[in-house]
Residue, then its C-alpha position, 0 to 999 in steps of 0.5 A: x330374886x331382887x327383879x333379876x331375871x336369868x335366862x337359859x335354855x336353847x335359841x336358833x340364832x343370836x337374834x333370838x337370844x336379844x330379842x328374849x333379854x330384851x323382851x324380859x327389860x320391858x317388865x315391871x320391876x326387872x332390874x337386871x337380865x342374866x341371858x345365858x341363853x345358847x345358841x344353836x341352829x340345829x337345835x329342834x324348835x321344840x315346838x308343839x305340832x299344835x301352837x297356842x290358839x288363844x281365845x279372843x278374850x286371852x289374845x286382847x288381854x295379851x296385846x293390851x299387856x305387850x303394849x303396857x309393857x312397852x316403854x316407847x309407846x304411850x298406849x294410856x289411849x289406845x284401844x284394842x279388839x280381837x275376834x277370830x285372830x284380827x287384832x285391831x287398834x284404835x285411838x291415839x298416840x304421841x307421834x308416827x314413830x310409836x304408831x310404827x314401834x305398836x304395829x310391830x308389838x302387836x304382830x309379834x304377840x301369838x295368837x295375832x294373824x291379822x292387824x289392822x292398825x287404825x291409830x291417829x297420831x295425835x302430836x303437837x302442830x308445828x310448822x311444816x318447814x320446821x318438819x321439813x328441816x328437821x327431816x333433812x337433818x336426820x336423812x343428811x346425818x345417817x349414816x345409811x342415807x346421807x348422800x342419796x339424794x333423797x328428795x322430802x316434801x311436807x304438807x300438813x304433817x305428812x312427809x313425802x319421800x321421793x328419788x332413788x337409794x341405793x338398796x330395799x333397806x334403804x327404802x325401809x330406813x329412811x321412812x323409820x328415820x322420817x317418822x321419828x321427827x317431832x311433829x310428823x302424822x304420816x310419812x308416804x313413802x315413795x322412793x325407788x331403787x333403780x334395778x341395774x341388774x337385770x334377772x331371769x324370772x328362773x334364777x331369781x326362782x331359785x335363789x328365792x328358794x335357796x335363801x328361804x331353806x338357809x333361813x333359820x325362820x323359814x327353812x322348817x316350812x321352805x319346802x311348803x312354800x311355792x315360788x313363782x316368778x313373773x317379770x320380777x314379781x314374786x308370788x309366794x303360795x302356800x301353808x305355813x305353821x307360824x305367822x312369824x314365817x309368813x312375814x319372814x319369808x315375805x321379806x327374804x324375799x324381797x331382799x332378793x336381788x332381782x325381785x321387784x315386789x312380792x305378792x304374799x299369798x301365803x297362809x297360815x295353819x288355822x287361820x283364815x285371811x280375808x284375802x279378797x279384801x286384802x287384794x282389792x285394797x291394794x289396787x289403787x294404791x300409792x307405791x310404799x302403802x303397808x296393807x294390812x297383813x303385809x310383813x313388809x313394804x311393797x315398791x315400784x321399781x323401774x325394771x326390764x325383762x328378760x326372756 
């Protein structure tokens, strides 16, 4: 009544329960959020055996809605394909930062199984050395990364992280901080996080399977995924029923300690992934490069193995 919407009903965690008022301020007309959503984790996820298989026409229609809905991103010149669950984007946008923020609607839409993101940044040209102080600014003012001795290089827009932090989140973050500066096209990252510890391939094994049973995202399906370890590397194989699932249990797994990186082989029920492609694309490229249908970065890390 009057655009207030109120919410109620069961969610599995607290995430959950802001990311449904949150998704209900991106609407039209909405002037107030009434969340009385509870939470429970042991609550069933009420979920149909059969999920919704949008048709190509529905899921295109969707994901233009999300990303018309979505106030962070000007997508007045944004383009959008579906065929067979593979949503691809084209076009421009205004800066790096909404390129990032229509990535990450775009997977979370059902029906999305694969995205390849293909949007320009079309920004206003500034001085490299403008950038690159505005982007030293920012590092040297968070509050995650001032103080890691992050090294930053700008060639034609195109921001160059390099060095070492301390932590994965680290890594992730700093390449959302770099991208949010005024002028920025790109941003390579490549910084590493030194491996002080050194694991055996079998406990990291069996930590990566305890944390994807605690998860709340991935603890339904954890016992259909297959964990392997070799020197540090995690492949993880196996069917899972929802996308969400294959992207979160991609990333409890490399927050794992002692991992270096994942290859997810995971797939998903009824939906096919042009694997092969996939795989091939990545052979020769640069450590932090985000491959289409990963959930997550992959970095080079230096490490020793033990046997």
């Amino acid at each position: 009544m009057g655009g207030e919407a109120t919410l109620s009903g069961t969610v599995g965690n607290a995430h959950q329960k802001q990311r449904a008022a949150d998704e209900c301020w991106k609407t039209s007309n909405v002037t107030d959020v009434i969340n009385n959503l509870k939470v429970n984790w042991l609550h069933d996820r009420g979920e149909r055996v059969d999920g919704p298989n949008p048709t190509d026409a529905e899921l295109q229609k969707n994901v233009i809605a999300e990303l018309q809905h979505e106030p962070r991103v000007d997508s007045s010149n944004v383009f959008v394909g579906a065929v067979g669950g593979h949503v691809t984007l084209r076009g421009t946008v205004p800066s790096y930062y909404q390129r990032q923020i229509a990535e990450q609607d775009v997977r979370s839409v059902i029906g999305t199984v694969w995205l390849s993101n293909l949007l320009e940044v079309r920004t206003a040209v500034r001085p490299d050395i403008d950038i690159l102080r505005d982007v030293n600014f920012a590092i040297s003012t968070d509050y995650v990364l001032r103080n890691q001795g992050i090294q930053t290089r700008v060639v034609n827009g195109l921001v160059e992280l390099s060095g070492s932090v301390v932590d994965d989140f680290s890594v992730t973050h700093a390449a959302v901080v770099a991208g949010r500066v005024f002028g920025v096209r790109s941003v390579s990252n490549q910084l590493k996080v030194p491996q002080t510890r050194v694991f055996r391939d079998a406990a990291i094994t069996e930590r990566v399977q305890a944390r994807l049973a605690s998860n709340w995202e991935t603890r339904w399906v954890a016992k259909k995924i297959s964990v392997s370890v070799r020197n540090g590397v995690v492949t993880l194989t196996g069917e899972v029923d929802r996308w969400a699932e294959r992207r979160e249990a991609e990333r409890v797994a490399f927050m794992t300690d002692g991992v270096i990186t994942v290859e997810n082989r995971l797939s998903v029920r009824g939906s096919s992934y042009q694997w092969e492609q996939w795989y091939n694309d990545r052979s020769n490229a640069l450590p932090g490069t985000r491959y289409p249908g990963d959930g997550w970065y992959l970095f080079e890390v230096p490490f020793s193995t033990v046997r």
